[in-house]
N, C-alpha and C positions, 0 to 999 in steps of 0.2 A: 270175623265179619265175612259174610257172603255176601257179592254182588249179583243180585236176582234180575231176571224183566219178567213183569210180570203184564196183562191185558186189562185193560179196562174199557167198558160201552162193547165188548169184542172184540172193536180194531184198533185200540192204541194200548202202544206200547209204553210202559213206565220202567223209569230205573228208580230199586228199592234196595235198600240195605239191611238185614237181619244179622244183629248182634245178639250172639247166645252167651247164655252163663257158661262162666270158663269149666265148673262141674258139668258133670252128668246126670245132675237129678231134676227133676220137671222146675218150671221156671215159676214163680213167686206168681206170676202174670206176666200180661203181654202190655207193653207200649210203646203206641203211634205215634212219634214225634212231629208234628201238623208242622210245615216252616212258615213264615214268615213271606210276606209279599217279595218276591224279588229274590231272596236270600235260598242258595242252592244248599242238599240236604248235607254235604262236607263241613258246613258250619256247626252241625250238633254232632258231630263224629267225636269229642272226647267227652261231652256227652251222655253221649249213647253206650260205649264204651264202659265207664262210670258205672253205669245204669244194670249193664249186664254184670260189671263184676257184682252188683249188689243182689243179684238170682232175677235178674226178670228179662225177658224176651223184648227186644227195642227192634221197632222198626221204620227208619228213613226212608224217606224218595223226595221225588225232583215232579210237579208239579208237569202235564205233559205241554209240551213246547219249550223247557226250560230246562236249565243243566244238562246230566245227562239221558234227560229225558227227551231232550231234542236231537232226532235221528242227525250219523253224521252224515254232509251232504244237503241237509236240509236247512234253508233258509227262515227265518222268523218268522220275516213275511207273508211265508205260506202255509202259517199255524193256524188255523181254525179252530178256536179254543176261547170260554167264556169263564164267567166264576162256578155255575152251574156244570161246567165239564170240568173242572178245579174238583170239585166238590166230589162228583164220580170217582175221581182219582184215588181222593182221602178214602173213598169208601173201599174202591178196591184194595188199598192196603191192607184195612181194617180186615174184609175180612180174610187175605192173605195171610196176614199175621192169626187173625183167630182158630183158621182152621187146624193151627200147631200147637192152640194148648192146650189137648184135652179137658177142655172144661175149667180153665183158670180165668181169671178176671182179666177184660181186655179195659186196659184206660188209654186216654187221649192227653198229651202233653200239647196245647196249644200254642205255640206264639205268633201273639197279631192276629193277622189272617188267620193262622192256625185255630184260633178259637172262634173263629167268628163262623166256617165253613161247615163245621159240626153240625152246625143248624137246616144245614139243607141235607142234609142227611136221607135220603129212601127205608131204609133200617136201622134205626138208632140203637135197637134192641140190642146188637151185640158187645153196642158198649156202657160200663160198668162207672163211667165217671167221664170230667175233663178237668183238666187243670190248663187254667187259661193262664197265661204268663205274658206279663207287659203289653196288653190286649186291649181295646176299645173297637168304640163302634164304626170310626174312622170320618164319622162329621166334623165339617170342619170347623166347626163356633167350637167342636168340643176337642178339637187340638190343642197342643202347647202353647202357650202366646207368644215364644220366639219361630214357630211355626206358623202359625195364625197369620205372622205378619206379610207372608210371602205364598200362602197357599193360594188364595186368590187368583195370582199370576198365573200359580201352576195348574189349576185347572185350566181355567178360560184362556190362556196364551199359548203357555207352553205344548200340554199335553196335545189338545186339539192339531198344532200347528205340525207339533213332532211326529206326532204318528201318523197323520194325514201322509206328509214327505217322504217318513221311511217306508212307510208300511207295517210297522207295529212299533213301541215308543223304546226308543236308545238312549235305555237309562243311566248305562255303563259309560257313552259320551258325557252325557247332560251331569255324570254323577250324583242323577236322582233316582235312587229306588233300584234301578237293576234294570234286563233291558226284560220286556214282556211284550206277550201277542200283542195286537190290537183287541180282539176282539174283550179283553181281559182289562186291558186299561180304561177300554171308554165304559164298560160296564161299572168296574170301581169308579170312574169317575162320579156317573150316576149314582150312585149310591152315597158317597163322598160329598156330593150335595147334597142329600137329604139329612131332615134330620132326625128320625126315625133308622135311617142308614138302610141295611138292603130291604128291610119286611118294609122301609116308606117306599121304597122305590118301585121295587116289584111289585108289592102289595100283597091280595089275600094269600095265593099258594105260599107265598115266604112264609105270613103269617103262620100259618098253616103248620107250616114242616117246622117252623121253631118252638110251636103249642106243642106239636108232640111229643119235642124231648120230653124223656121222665129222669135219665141218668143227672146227679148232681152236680152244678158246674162250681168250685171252686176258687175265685179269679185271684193270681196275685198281682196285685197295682203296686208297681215301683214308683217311689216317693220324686226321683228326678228322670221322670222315663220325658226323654226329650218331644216324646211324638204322641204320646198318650196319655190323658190326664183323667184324674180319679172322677168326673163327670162322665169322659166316655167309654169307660170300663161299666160305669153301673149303667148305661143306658146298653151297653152289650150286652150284659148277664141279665138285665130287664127283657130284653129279647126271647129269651130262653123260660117264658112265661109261666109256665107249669111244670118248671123243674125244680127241685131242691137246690138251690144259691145261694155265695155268699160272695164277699170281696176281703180280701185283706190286705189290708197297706206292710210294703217294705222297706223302710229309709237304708241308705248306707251306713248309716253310723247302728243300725242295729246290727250289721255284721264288722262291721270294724273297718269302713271301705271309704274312703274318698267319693266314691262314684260307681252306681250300677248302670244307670239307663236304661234306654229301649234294647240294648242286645248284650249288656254286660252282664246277665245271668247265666249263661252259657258257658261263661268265659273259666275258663280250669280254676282262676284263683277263690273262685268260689265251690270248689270242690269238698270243702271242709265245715260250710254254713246255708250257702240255699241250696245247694245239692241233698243232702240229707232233709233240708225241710220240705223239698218237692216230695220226698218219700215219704215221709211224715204226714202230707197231704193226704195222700194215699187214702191213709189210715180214718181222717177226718172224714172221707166221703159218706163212706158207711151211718157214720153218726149224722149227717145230715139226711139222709133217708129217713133214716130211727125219728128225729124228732119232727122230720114233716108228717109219718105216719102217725105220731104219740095223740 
């Protein structure tokens, strides 16, 4: 594993992770592991890991003002940073990562967030797929209903009140979500009420950059994902308007599991069942071109 900084918009700096195959010979492909809202890139490190023993080129980072992507010395507070400069970020990885594989396939492993940010993309062209994983649109009628019951609060009380105070929202106190800029939170907020999600929010240009996708997004909806429910995963991949899409349900008892949730795919003991089917994905992308072209 290499720990890289690389530039993105020219003046900020990201911290990225590049896991190569433990061989010497060119990599299967390249993939961007997209995190999750909140959740810093050491959470897909066995992962990613995984991923390279299997030949392919994986590459983490830390979203800028967050993990190690926030300078040390530097306070949250005085992060300038929105989901549209989120999105920058994903893309400078992308084509970080792509510029090392001589011409292999670059895909995007999304989680959450991860998939959703794909869509604001400036060049989508370099990428070859996404596989969205435990992902939705992030409205909140189309939450979990043990979620649902308490989001309310957290929009119109909590968040408003927290970030106001601190000066970006302390989520690591609140033990909601993780701590993020301000300018990041009220934007998700925004969006988080709509119910269209960010293309209602924003409106045309969203629309816009999410028509242009053409790469295939393959979403997998976990059957007890606490925070994401099979309504707002297809209203996500509906997003994604003029791309080849699909969704597939995963229960835990189809791998023999008590429990996956919103981040229990990640987790090593599935290193032997949805780890291989994410590769597996892979393979499916291709055929979902094929038969939009047919």
């Amino acid at each position: 594993m290499e720990k890289l900084q690389i530039r993105a918009d020219g003046d900020t700096t990201l911290a990225m992770r590049l896991y190569r195959p433990a061989d010497s010979a060119a990599p299967r492909a390249g993939i961007v592991i997209g995190g999750a809202m909140g959740v810093r890139q050491g959470f897909y490190e066995t992962f990613a890991k995984w991923l390279a023993a299997q030949g392919f080129l994986v590459a983490t980072f830390d979203y800028r003002g967050t993990g190690d992507s926030l300078p040390d010395g530097q306070s949250m507070r005085d992060v300038r940073a929105d989901l549209f400069d989120w999105a920058h970020d994903y893309e400078a990885v992308i084509g970080a990562t792509h510029a090392q594989l001589n011409g292999a396939p670059l895909y995007l492993f999304g989680h959450s967030l991860g998939a959703q940010l794909p869509g604001l993309l400036r060049d989508p062209k370099r990428v070859s797929g996404l596989i969205s994983i435990a992902a939705g649109s992030g409205y909140w009628r189309d939450n979990a209903p043990q979620l649902r019951r308490s989001i309310l609060y957290f929009w119109y009380v909590l968040v408003p009140i927290a970030t106001r105070l601190f000066g970006y929202f302390p989520g690591r106190k609140l033990r909601k979500v993780g701590d993020l800029p301000s300018g990041v939170m009220l934007q998700w907020r925004k969006w988080c009420l709509d119910p269209l999600y960010s293309v209602g929010a924003e409106g045309e240009p969203v629309r816009a950059s999410y028509g242009a996708v053409r790469f295939p997004v393959l979403a997998l909806s976990i059957t007890d994902d606490e925070l994401m429910t099979l309504r707002g995963t297809q209203t996500l991949v509906g997003l994604y308007a003029n791309a080849p899409r699909e969704v597939q349900r995963i229960a835990p008892a189809d791998v023999q599991a008590r429990r996956i949730g919103h981040f229990g795919f990640f987790r090593e003991q599935f290193s032997g069942s949805l780890w291989p089917r994410a590769v597996e994905s892979l393979g499916q992308l291709a055929g979902m071109v094929a038969q939009r072209t047919a």
